[in-house]
LOMARBA-86359 format. One line per 4 residues: number of its first residue (from 1); their letters; for each residue x, z, y of N, C-alpha, C, CB. Coordinates in steps of 0.001 Angstrom, whole numbers. Atoms other than C-alpha are relative to their C-alpha. Glycine has a CB too. Layout:
N
NUM) A) X/Z/Y/X/Z/Y/X/Z/Y/X/Z/Y | ...
***
This chain:
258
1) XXXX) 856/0/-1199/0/0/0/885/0/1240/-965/1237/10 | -846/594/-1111/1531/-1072/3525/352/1864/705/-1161/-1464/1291 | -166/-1282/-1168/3245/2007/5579/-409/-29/1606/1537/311/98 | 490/188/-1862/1582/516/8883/-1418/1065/-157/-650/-2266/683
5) XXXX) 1197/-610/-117/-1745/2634/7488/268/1268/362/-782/-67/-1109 | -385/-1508/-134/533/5946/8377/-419/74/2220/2391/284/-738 | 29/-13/-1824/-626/4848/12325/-976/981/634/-527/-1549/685 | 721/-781/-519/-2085/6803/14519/-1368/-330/245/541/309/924
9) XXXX) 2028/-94/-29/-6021/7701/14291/-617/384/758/-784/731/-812 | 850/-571/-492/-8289/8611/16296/-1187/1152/-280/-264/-777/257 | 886/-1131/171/-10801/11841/15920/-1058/-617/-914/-596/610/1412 | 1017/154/146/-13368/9661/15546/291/-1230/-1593/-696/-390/1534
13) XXXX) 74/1175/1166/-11648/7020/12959/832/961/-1065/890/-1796/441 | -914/-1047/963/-10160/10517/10961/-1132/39/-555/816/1504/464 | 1437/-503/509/-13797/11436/10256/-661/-862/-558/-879/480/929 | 555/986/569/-14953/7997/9559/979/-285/-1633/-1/-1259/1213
17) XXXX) -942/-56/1605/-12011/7971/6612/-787/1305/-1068/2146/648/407 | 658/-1273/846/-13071/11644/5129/-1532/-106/-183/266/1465/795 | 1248/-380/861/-16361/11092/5097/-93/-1744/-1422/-1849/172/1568 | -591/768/1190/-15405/7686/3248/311/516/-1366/1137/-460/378
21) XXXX) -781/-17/1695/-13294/8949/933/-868/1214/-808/2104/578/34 | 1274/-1569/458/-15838/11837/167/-1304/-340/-530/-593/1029/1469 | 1324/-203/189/-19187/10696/79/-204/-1357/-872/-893/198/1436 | -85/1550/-75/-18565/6731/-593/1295/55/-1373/585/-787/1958
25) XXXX) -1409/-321/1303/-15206/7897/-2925/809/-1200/211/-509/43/-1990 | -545/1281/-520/-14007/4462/-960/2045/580/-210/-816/-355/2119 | -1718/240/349/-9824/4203/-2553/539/-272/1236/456/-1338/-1065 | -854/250/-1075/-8821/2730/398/-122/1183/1354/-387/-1532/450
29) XXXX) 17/-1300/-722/-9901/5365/2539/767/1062/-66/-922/486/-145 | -593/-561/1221/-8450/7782/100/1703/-233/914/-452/-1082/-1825 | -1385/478/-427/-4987/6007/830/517/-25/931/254/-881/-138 | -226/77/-1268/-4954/5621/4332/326/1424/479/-1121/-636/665
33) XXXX) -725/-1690/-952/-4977/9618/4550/500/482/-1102/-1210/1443/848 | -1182/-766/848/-2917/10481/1675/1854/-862/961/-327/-677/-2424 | -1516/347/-656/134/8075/3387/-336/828/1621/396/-2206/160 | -166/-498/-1493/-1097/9757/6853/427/1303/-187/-1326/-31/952
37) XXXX) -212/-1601/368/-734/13097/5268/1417/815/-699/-1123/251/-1051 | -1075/-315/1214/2181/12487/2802/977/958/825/912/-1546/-715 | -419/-701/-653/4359/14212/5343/252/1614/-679/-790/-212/1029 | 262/-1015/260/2943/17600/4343/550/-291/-1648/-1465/398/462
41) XXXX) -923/-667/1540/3986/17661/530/1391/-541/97/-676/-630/-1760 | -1280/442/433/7390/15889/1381/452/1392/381/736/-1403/703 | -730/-1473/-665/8273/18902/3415/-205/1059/-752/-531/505/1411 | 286/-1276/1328/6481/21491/871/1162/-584/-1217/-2148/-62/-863
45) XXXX) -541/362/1425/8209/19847/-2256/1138/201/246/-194/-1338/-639 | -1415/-22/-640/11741/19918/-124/-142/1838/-570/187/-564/2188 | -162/-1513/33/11266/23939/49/-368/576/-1043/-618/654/926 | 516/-140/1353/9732/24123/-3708/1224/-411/-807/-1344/-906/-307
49) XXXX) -762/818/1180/12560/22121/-5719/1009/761/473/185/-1779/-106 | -992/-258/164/16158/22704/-6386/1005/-1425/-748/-229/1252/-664 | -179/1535/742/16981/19347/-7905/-586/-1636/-85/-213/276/-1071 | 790/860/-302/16294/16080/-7785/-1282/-610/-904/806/-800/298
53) XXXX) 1340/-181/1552/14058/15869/-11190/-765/911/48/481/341/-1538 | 1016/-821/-331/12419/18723/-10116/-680/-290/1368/501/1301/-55 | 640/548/-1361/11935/17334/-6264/-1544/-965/-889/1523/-1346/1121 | 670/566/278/10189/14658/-8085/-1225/558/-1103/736/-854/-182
57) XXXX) 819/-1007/1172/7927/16886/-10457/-943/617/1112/1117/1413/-1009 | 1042/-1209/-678/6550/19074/-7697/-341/-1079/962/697/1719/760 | 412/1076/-197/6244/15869/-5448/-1273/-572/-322/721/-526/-374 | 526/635/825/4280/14403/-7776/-1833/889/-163/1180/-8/-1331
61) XXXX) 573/-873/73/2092/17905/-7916/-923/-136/972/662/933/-53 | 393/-585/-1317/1590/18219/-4294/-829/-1218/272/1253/416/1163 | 939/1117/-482/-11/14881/-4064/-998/-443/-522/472/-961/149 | 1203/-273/937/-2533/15799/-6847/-525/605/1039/95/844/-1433
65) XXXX) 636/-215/-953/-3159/18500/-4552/-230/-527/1430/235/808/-7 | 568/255/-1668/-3254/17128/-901/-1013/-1542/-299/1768/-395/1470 | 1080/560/483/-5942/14234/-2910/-1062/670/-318/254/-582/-872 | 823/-906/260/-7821/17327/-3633/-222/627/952/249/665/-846
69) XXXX) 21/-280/-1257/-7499/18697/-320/-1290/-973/894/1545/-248/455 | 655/1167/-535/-8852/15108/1047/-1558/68/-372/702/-1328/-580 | 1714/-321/580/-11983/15427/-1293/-648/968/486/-205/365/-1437 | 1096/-1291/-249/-13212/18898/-195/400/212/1735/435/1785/-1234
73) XXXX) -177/-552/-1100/-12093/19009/3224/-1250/-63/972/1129/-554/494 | 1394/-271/-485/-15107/19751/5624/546/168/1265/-935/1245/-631 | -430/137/-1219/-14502/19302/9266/-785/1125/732/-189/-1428/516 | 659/-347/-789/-17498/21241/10462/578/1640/-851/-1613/-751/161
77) XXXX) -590/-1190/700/-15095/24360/8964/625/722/1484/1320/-480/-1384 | -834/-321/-1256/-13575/24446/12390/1459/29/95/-319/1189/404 | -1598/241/183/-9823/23702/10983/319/-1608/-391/620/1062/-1346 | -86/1066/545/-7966/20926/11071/655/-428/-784/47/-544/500
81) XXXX) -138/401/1567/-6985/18985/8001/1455/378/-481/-251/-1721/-260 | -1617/-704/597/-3073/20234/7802/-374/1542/94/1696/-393/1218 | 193/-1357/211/-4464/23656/8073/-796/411/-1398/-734/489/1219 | 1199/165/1358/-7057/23419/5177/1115/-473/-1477/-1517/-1753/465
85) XXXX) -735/929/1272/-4489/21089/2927/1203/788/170/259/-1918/174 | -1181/-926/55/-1037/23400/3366/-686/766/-1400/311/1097/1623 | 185/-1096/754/-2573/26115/1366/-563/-666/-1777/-1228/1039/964 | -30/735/1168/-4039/23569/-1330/1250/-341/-427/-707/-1076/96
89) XXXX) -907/523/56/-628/21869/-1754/705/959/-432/298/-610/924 | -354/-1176/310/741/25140/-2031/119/569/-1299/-650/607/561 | 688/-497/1169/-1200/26330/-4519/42/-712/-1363/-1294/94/345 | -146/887/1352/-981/23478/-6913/856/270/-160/-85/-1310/-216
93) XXXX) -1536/380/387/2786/23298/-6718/-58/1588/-714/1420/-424/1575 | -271/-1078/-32/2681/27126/-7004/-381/372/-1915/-851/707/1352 | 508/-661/1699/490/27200/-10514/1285/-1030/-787/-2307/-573/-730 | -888/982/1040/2655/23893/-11888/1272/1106/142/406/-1999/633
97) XXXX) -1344/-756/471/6053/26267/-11514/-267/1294/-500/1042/194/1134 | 395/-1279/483/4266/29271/-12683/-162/3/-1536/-1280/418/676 | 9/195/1376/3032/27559/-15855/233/-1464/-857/-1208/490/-283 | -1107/1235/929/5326/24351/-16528/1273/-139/-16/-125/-1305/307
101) XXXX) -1565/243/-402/8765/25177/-15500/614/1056/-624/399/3/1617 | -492/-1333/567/9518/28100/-17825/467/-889/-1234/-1225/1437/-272 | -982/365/1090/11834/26915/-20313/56/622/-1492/1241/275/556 | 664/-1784/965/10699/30206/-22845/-1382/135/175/627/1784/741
105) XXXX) 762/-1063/-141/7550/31364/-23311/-323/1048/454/-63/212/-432 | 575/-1403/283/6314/34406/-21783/-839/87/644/669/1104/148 | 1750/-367/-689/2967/36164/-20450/-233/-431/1134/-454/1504/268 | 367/415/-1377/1447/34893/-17580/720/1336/841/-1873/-199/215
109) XXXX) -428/-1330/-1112/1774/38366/-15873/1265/394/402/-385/1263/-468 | -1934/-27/-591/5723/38453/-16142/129/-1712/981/1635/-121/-2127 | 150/1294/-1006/5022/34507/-14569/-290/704/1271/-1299/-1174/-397 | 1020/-435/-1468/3049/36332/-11584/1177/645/430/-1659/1161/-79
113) XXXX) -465/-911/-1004/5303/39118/-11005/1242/-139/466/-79/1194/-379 | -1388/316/-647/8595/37701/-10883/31/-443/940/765/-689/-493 | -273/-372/-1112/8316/36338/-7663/-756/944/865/141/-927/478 | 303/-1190/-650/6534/39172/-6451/1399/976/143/-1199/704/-851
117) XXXX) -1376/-739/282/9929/41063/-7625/880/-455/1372/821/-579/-1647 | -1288/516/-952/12498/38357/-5793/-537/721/1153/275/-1846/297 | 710/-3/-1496/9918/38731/-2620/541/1714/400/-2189/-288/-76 | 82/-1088/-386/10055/42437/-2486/1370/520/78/-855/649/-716
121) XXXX) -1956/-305/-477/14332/42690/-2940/17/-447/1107/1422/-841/-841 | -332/759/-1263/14346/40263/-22/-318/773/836/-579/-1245/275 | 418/-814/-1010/12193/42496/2128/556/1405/-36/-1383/20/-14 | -398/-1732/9/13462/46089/840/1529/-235/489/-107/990/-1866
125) XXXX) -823/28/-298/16937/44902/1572/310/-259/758/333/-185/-359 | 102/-189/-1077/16288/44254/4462/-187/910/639/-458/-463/233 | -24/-1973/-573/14846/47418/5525/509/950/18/-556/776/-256 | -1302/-937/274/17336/49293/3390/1294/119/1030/621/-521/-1328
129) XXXX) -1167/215/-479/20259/47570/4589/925/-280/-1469/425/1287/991 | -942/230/1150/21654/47443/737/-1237/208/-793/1450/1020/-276 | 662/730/851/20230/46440/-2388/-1102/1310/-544/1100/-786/-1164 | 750/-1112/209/17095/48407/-3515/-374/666/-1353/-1019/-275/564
133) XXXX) -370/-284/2115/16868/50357/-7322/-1405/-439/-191/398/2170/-960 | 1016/-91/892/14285/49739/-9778/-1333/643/860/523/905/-1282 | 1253/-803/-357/11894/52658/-8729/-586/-376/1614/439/1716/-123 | 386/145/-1592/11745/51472/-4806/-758/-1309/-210/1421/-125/1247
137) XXXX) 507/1193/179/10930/48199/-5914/-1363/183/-898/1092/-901/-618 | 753/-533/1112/8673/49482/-8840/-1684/631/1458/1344/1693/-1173 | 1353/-43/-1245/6368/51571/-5282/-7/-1142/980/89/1409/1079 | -22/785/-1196/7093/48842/-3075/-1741/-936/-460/1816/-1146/120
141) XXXX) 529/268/549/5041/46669/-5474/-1112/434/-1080/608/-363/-36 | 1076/-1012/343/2448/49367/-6877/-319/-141/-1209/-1180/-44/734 | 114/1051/1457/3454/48339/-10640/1360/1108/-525/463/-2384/216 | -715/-1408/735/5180/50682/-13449/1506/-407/57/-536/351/-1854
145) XXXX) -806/535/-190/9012/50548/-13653/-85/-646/-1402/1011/695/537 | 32/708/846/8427/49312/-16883/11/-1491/255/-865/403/-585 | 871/1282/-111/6955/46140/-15891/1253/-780/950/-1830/258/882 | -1087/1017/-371/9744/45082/-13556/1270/425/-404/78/-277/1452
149) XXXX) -1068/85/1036/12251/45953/-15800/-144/-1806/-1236/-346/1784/-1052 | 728/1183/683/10524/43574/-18303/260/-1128/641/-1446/106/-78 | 35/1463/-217/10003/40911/-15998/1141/-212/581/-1105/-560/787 | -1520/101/-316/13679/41180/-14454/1042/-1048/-1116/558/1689/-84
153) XXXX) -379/342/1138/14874/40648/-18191/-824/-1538/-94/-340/1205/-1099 | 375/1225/49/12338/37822/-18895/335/-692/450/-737/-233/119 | -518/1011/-1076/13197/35673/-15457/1013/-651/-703/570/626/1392 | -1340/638/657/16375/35338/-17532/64/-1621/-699/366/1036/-1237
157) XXXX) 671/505/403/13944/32775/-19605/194/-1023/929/-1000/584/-274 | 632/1029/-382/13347/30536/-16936/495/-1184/90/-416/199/901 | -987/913/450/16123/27990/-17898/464/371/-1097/992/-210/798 | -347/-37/1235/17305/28061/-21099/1183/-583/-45/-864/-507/-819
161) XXXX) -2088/974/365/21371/27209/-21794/-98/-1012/-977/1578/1204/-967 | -362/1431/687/22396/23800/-23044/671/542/-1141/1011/-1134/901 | -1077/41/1142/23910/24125/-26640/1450/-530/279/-531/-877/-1096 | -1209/1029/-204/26538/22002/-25436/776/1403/1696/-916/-2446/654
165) XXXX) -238/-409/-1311/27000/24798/-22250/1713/841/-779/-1619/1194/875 | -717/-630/324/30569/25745/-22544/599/1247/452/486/-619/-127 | -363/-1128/-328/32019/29279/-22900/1447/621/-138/-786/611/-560 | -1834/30/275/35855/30605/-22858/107/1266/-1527/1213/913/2024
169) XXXX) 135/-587/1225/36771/32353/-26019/296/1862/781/1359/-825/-1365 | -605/-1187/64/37784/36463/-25535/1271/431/-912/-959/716/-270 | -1255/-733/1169/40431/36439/-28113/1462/-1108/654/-553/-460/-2451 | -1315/520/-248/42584/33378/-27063/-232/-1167/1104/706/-543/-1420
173) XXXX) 550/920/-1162/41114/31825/-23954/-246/-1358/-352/929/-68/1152 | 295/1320/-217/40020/28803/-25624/-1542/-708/133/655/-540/-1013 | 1454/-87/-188/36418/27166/-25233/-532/-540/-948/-528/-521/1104 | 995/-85/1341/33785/27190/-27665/-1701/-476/732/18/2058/-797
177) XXXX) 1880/-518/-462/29731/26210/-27344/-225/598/-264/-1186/-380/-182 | 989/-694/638/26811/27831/-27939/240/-551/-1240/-1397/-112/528 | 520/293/966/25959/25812/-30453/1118/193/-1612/-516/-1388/455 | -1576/-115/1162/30027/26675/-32433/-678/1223/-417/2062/247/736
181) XXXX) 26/-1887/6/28500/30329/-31939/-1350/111/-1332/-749/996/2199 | 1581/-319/690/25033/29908/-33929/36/-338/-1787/-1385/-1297/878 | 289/-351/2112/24317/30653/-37741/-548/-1005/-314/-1169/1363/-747 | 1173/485/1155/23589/28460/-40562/-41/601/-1138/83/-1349/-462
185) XXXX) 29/-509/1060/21467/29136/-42833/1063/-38/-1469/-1052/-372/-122 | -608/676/1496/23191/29373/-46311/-818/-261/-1123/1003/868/-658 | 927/147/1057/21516/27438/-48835/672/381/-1576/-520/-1555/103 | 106/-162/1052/23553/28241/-51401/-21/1588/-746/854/-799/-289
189) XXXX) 610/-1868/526/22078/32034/-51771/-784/-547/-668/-818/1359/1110 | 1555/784/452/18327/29862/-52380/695/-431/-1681/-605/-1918/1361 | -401/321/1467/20294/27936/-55035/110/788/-1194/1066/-424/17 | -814/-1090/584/22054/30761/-56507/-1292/917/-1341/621/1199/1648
193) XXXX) 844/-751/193/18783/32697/-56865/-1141/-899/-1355/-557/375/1565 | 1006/877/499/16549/29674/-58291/643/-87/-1856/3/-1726/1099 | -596/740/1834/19442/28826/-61267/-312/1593/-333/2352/-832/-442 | -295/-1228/938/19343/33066/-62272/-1758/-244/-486/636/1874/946
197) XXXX) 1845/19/573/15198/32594/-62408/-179/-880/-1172/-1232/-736/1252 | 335/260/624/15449/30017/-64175/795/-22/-1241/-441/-667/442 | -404/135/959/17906/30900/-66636/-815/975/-830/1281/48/70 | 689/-966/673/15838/34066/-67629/-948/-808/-645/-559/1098/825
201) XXXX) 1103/766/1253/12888/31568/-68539/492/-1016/-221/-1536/-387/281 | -495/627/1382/14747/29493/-70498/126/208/-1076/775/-260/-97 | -92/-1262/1364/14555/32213/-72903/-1747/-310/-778/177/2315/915 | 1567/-247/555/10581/31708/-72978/-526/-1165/-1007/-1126/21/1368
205) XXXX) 579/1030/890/11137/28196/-74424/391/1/-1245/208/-1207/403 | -416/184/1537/11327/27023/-78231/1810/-293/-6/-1004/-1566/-747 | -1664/639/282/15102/26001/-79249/-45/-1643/476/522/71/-2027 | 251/1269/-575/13881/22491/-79187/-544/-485/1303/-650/-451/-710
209) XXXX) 592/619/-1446/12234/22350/-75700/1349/496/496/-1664/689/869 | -1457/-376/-597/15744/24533/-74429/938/-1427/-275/756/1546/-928 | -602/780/408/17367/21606/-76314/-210/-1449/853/-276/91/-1297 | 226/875/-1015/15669/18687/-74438/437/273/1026/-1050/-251/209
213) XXXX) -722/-263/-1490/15851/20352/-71326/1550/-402/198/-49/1629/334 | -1210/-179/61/19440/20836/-71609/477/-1749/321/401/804/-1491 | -886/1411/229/20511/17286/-72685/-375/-1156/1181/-420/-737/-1674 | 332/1103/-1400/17976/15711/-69870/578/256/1118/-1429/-78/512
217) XXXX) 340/-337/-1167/18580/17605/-67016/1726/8/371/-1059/1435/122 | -1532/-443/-150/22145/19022/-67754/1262/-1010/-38/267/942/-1121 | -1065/1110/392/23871/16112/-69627/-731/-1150/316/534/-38/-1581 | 5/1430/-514/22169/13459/-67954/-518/-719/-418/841/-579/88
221) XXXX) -19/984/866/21029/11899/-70834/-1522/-727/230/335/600/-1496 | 1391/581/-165/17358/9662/-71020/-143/165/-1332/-279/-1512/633 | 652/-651/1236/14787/10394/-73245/174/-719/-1508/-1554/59/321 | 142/792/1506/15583/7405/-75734/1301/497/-406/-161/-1894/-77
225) XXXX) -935/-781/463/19219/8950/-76090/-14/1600/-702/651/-35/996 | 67/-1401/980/17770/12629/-76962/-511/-666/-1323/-1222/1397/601 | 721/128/1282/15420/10841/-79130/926/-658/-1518/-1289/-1047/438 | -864/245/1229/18094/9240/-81003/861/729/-405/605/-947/10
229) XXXX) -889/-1417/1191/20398/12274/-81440/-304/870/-477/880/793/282 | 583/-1046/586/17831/14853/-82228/-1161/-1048/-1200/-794/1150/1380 | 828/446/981/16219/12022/-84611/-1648/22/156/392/752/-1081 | 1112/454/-533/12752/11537/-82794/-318/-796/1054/-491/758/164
233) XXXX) 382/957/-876/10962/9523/-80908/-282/60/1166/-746/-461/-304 | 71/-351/-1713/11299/8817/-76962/-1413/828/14/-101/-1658/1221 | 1428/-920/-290/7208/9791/-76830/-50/1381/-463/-1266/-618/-706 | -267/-1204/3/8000/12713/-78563/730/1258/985/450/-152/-851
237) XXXX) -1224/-952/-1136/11230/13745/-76165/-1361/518/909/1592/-1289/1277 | 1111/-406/-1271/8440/13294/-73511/-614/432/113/-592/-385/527 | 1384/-533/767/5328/14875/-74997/1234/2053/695/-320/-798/-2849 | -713/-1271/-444/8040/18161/-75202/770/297/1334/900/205/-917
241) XXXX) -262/-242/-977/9474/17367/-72073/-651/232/1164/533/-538/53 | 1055/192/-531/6576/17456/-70246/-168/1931/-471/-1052/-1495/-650 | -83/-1429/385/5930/21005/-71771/329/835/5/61/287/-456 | -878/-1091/-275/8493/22824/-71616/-31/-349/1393/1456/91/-755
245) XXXX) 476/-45/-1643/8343/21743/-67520/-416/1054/508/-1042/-802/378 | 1172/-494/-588/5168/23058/-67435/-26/1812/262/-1197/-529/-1036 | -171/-1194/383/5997/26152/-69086/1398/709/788/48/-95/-1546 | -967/-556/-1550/9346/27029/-66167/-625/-29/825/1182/-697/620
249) XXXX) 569/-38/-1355/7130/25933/-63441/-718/1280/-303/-953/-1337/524 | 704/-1703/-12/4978/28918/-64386/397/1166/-593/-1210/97/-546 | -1088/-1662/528/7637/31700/-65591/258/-83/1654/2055/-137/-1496 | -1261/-402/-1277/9580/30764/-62323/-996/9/1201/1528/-1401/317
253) XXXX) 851/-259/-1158/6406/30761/-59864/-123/1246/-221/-1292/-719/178 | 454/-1564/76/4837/34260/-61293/1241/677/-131/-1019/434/-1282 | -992/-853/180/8674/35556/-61640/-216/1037/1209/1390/-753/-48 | -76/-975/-1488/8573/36864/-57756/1426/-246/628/-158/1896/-315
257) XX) -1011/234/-513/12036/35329/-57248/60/-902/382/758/148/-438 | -545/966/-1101/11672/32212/-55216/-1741/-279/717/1027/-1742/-831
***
């Protein structure tokens, strides 16, 4: 859409747009005072972000809200339309970093109170003159010290470290990731555990099903090779191999060891 529609309006051709874009839901209307307006979220989104992927995120926010602003704004309120739309614009950007920019999980209410927290260091340390404890901050904000203990700790949450973020060693200054630092599982405990289960019920089968098993599983062999060294027939191997199966799958499920 052209940037000549950011021109200057008149009272009477502001009102003829809003009730447009309001009553009529006329797009172009719409457009003409979101580029007259854009102003207001460039400057909010500037003092909201920290980055340029986040400029563009809350950006993006603020112009949900100041379109939502446009829709409900009411002239015969006695304010005019940057007074009404600030506090919308605001407010959107304010819920999107409250509940999309947390990197962690946690409760809304540690969302709420952390900047209630920052807000109230800023002001007590001011008044103080030096930084203010727990409990001053705890009456400042009329909330247990529990709670901004908690949400102190949480805030920690609100970025999450890169695996790849590097750290210097303590033993011989050299650098290591996260991700050098983090556990794997070991699978071969699982293993370990599965062959003792199932050697116990191997006990539950005949000689001849132990015997199949063995030669299929262990030595590799196919069923027309058992059948020719134990002197029966492949359908037979299979008939018992099939059986004895059946009969481990249910020792080694009801055992309680895997």
């Amino acid at each position: 859409m052209p940037r000549q529609l950011e021109r200057n309006l008149s009272e009477k051709e502001l009102a003829t747009l809003f009730a447009e874009a309001q009553e009529a839901n006329n797009e172009e209307a719409q457009t003409q005072l979101v580029l007259k307006y854009e102003y207001l979220v460039e400057s909010i989104a500037k003092k909201y972000s920290h980055t340029k992927s986040n400029y563009d995120d809350i950006y993006q926010v603020g112009m949900i809200g100041l379109l939502g602003a446009i829709r409900r704004y009411d002239s015969s309120f006695g304010r005019n339309f940057e007074v009404f739309a600030i506090p919308t614009i605001i407010g959107e950007i304010k819920r999107f970093l409250r509940d999309k920019t947390w990197d962690v999980h946690v409760p809304r209410r540690i969302k709420e109170l952390v900047p209630k927290i920052k807000s109230a260091v800023d002001t007590l340390t001011h008044e103080l003159q030096r930084s203010p404890s727990i409990p001053e901050i705890s009456d400042y904000l009329g909330v247990q010290v529990e709670d901004v203990l908690e949400s102190m700790e949480m805030s920690k949450s609100y970025h999450a470290l890169s695996m790849d973020k590097s750290i210097e060693s303590d033993f011989d200054g050299s650098t290591v990731t996260l991700l050098d630092l983090v556990g794997e599982e070991e699978t071969g405990y699982e293993l370990i555990n599965f062959r003792m289960a199932l050697s116990d019920c191997m006990e539950l089968l005949t000689h001849r099903e132990q015997e199949i098993i063995k030669l299929t599983f262990f030595n590799q062999m196919s069923q027309k090779q058992v059948g020719e060294k134990l002197g029966i027939s492949q359908m037979h191997v299979s008939r018992i191999q099939r059986q004895a199966i059946k009969k481990l799958q249910e020792a080694v499920l009801t055992s309680g060891r895997v």
